[in-house]
Structures are given as structure tokens and as C-alpha cells.
N, C-alpha and C positions, 0 to 999 in steps of 0.2 A: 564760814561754810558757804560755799557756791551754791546758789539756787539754780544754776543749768540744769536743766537735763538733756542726759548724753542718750545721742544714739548709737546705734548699732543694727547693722547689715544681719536679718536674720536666716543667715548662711552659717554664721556660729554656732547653730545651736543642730544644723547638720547630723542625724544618727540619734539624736536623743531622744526620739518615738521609739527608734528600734531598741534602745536600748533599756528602757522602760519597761518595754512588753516581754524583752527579754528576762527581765527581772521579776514577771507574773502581772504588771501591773497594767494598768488603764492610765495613757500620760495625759488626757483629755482635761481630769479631776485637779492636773496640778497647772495647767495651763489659766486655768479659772483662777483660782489663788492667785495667780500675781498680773488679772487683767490681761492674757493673751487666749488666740485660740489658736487652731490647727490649722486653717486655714489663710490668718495673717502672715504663718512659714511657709506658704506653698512659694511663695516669691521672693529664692534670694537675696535678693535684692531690698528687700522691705524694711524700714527704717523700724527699729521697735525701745523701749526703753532700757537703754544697759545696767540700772536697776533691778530690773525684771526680768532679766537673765541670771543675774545674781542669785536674788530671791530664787527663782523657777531651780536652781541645781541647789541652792542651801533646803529648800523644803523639801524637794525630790530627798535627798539624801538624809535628811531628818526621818522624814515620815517610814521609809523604804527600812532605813537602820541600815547605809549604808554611806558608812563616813568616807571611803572610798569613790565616789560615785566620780566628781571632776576626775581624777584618775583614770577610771573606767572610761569614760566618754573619752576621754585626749587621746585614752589610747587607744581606742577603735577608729576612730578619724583616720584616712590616709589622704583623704584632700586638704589643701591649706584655703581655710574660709575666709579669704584675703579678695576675693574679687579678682577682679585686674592688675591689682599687686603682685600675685603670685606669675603670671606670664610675664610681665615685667620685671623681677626679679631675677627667674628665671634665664633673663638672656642679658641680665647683668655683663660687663667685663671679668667682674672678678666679686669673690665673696665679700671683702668689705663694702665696695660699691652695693651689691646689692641689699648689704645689713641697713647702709645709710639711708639707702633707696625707702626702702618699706618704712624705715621709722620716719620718715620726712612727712611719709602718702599715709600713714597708717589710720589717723581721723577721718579718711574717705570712708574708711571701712568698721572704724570702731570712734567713738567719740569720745568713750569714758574712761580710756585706758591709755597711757602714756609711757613708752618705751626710750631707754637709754643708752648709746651705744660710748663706750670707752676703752682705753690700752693702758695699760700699766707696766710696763717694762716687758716683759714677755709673755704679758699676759691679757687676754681683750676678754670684757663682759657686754653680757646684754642685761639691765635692769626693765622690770615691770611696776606701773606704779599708778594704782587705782586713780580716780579724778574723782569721783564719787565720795557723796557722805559718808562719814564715822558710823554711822546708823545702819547702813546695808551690810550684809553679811558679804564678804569675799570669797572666801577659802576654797568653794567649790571651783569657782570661777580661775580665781587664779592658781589654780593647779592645771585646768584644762588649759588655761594661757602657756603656760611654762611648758606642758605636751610639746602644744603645738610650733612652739619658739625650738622645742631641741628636733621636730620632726624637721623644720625648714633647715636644722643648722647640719643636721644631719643629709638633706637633701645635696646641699652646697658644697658640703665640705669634704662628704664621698664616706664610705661605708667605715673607713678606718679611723674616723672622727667619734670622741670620745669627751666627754666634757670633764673638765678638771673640778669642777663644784658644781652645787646645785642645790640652793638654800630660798627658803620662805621666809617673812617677817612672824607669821601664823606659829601658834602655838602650835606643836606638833601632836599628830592625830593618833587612837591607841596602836592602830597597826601601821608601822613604820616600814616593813619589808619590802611591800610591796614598788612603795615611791624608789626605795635602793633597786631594783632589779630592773622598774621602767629604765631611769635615768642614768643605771651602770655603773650607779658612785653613790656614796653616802650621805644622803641627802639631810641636809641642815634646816633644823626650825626653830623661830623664837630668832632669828638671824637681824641683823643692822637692815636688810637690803633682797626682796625677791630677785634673785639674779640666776642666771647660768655663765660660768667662768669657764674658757675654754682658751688652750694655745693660741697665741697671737700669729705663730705661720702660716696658720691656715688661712689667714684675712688675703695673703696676695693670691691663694691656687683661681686658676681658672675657672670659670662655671662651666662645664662641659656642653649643655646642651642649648650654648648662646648661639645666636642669631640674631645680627647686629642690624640688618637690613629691619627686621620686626621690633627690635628693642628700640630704634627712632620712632618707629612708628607706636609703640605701644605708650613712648614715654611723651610724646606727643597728646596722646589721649589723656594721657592722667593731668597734664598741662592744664589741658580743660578743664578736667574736673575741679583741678585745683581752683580754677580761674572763676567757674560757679561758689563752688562753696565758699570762699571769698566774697563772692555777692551777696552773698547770703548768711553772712555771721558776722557779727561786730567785731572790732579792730581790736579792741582787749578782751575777747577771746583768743583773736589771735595769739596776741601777745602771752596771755595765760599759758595757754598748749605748748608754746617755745619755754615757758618758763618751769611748764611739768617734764619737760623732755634734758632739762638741763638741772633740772633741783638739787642734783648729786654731784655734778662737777662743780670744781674750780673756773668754770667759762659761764655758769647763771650769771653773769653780768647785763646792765643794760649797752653795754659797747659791743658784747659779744652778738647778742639778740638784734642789736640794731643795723648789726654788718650782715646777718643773716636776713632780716628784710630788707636790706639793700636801702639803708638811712641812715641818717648823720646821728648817733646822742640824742643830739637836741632836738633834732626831729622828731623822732618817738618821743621821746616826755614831751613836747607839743602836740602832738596828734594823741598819747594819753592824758595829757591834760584837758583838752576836749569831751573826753570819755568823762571826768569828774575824779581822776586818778592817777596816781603816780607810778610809776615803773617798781619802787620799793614799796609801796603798800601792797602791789599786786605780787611779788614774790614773799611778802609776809602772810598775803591771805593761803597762797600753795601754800608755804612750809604748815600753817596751821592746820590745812586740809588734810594733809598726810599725818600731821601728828594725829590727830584723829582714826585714822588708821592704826597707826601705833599702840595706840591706848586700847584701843576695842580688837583688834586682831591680835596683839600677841601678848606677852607677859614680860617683855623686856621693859629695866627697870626704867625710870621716869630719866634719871641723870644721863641715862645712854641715850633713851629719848631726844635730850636737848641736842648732847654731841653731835649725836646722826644728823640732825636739824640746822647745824649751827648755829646756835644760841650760845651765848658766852657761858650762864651758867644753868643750873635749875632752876634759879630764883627767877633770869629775865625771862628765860620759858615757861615758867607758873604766871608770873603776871601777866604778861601777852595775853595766853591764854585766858587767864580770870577775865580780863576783857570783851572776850567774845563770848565766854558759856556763864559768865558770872557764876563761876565754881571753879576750886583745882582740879589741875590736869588728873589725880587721884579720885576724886569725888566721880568727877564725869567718868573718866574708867570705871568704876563701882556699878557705876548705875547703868553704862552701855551691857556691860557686862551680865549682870544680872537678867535685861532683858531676853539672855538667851535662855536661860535656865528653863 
């Protein structure tokens, strides 16, 4: 389990005073609970813990008796709390370019959260995929993530854009209805994979309101950014983030990842040998991290578990695992579990 803590631009959390108060309540009371105030959101821009964004929409929604609430929030949202992402997106050439775009920049804007883009014959997904501990509560969280991923896809792809799936990892909630009428389709839970599935023709349409003369320029900026936050974060985190962004494909390789930072193999496992680490111990500790996830968000069995993970079987997935929590992958489910009760 990663000791990081991730941040996150509290731009995300956008409308959820209003939304509170709308629901009779005082949000002051809930911001105290998990360490924020009201005034740490006045500034977009403010780094706060992706944690405690978590937590803040899981208590909100416990306390309130509304299991709905991430729901509620995504769907009031019509800004994308992406920063500078979304102008830059925006003037994309074309919708795949700009899916790639945002998931490349998207730790500018969110630390704890790791997005997947892939095609499968005629069909393209976006996967969502916590970086945070087993321990945190998700579900609110990654419902308003999933919102806001079908409002951009919808922004891109033009009014007649329709998603083919729309499934969670998360145990599904008592009222289902509503998730089917946001998202237009019969939404899946207890699933392999948070994802939205949507036709792969839509990846070459044009983005209508580009402007190529601002999109140098804007991607110019994010350059920068990149170029600080690079100074400013150890190499095998890097390395990490490229390894949660690819966990699910066939291309998590370290050839893949090393042509992506623009090095040889042998270079990365030198430059992570430095760090005190290997390229396979670091995509052993993800898949762990997610399993984690697994176990505490939804009720999919253990052996599907390992599959999704690639683990050869249950057994080498129970061991693994015994190693880090000194308990089975069962036990530790039991008792994550439990703490919600």
C-alpha cells in the first residue's frame, strides 16, 4: 500500500455547498470531519487531499441518507473541473487526441486518480482507477468521476453521442434508476473495470470549437506545468502514475513505459534502481493497491479478483497478498468491510 498522498485541485468539489444547502443542510459540519474548511475552496486552484474528498461525499451521503449524492453532484456540474485541461482539450484536432491529451496532463489536476484510454475492434473505453488506499471509501467519488468523463465525452463527441456501457467495480447501490437515466444505458455494478464503453467512430469527428493557433499555445503552458511538477516529484512516482494508467492493458510493460519517457529499458530499471526499486516490484505493488480496491468496494469473487489483476491463479494472488497484509485476500475483505457497518 502506497504512503503518497494524492492531491487534488479543489475545483472538484465545485457546487457541493450548493448542493448541501439544497438538501436542508449546513456543509460547514461536514468539511470539519475530514480536516477541510470553506475557505481552503475559495481557491480553485488549491491543492487539498484526494482522500478527503472521498471521505467529504461518503459522509456527506451517509449522514444526509443519500446514497445518491456523487450522482447528484456530477450531475449538477456543467463545468469540467479540469483547470487548463479543459481549454486545452477543447481545441484538440480531434476527440481521440484530446481523450489522450487529458489522460497524459490529468495529475496536474488530480493526483489520486488514474484514467485508461483503449480500442477494441470497434469499440474505445475510458477506464477510472482509484491510486488511493483499500481503506478510503470511493463510491461517491467515483460516480461524480464517471459524471464528469460522460459530460466531456458528450461535450466532444456532439449531442448524438451515446455510451454503449457504463459499469462500476462498486457493489450496486439500493436505487439503480436513477444511474440508468443519467448515463442512458443500463448501468453495471459489482463489474471487472469502472469504465464508460462508447463507439470507437466517434475517436476521429472533429472537435468543433478548435482553435489551433490557442491550442499551441495553451499546450505550450501545460508543457510547463509538466516540467515543474517533474521537479517536484520523485522518478518512481513517475513511473507509478504511467504504471496506474496502463494496469489494464497489454502495453504495462517496462519497454512500453520506457518509450513513453523517452529511454532505453535499461535506462529506466537504472534510473529505478537508484530509487531502491525495480520496474516489476513497482507494478506488483499497483496491481496490489487495486486489489485492495477490489476487496473493499465490491463483492466480486476473489478468483475473478486475481484474473482481472493477472495473477496466474488464486493461490499466487492469496500469497502475494499474505505478504503485505499478513492475512488472506478474504480475511482483509471481512474486516475492510465491516468497518462500514
Amino acid at each position: 500500500m502506497s504512503d503518497e498522498i494524492y492531491l487534488v485541485r479543489s475545483e472538484t468539489l465545485l457546487g457541493f455547498d450548493d448542493l448541501i444547502r439544497d438538501l436542508g443542510a449546513d456543509p460547514k459540519p461536514f468539511y470539519k470531519q475530514v480536516g477541510l474548511t470553506a475557505s481552503l475552496l475559495e481557491d480553485p486552484d488549491h491543492l487539498i487531499p484526494y482522500a478527503s474528498v472521498c471521505l467529504l461525499l461518503d459522509i456527506a451521503a451517509k449522514q444526509l441518507g443519500q446514497e445518491n449524492l456523487g450522482l447528484m453532484l456530477g450531475g449538477r456540474q456543467k463545468r469540467f473541473q479540469i483547470g487548463v485541461l479543459w481549454p486545452l482539450i477543447a481545441h484538440c484536432p480531434d476527440v481521440e487526441t484530446a481523450l489522450k491529451t487529458v489522460i497524459e496532463h490529468y495529475h496536474l489536476h488530480n493526483q489520486g486518480l488514474a484514467w485508461q484510454f483503449g480500442v477494441e475492434g470497434d469499440k474505445a473505453f475510458i477506464v477510472r482507477e482509484d491510486r488511493i488506499a483499500g481503506d478510503i471509501p470511493t463510491f461517491q467519488y467515483a460516480v461524480h468521476g464517471l459524471c464528469s468523463c460522460f459530460r466531456v465525452l458528450q461535450m466532444l463527441c456532439g449531442k448524438d453521442w451515446r455510451p454503449l456501457e457504463v459499469s462500476f467495480i462498486h457493489a450496486p447501490p439500493a436505487y439503480q434508476q436513477e444511474y440508468h437515466r443519467f448515463f442512458s444505458v443500463k448501468v453495471k455494478f459489482n463489474n471487472e473495470l469502472s469504465r464508460i464503453v462508447f463507439p470507437a467512430s466517434y475517436l476521429s469527428k472533429e472537435v468543433s470549437v478548435r482553435n489551433s493557433g490557442l491550442y499551441g499555445q495553451l499546450k505550450r503552458q501545460v508543457q510547463d506545468m509538466e516540467a515543474m511538477y517533474d521537479s517536484e516529484h520523485d522518478f518512481q512516482l513517475k513511473v507509478r502514475r504511467l504504471i496506474h494508467q496502463r494496469i489494464h492493458l497489454a502495453t504495462c510493460t517496462q519497454a512500453v513505459i520506457a518509450k513513453q519517457l523517452s529511454m532505453h529499458p535499461k535506462a529506466l530499471q537504472r534510473a529505478l534502481n537508484q530509487c531502491g526499486v525495480t520496474f516489476r516490484e513497482l507494478r506488483a505493488a499497483v496491481r496490489l493497491d487495486i486489489a485492495e480496491r477490489y476487496l473493499k468496494d465490491s463483492d466480486i469473487p476473489l478468483t475473478s479478483i486475481a484474473e482481472i489483476l493477472g495473477f496466474s491463479d488464486l493461490s499466487s494472488f492469496s500469497h502475494v497478498f499474505k505478504i503485505r497484509h499478513q492475512v488472506s485476500p478474504a480475511t482483509w475483505r471481512s474486516r475492510a468491510k465491516s468497518k462500514d457497518v
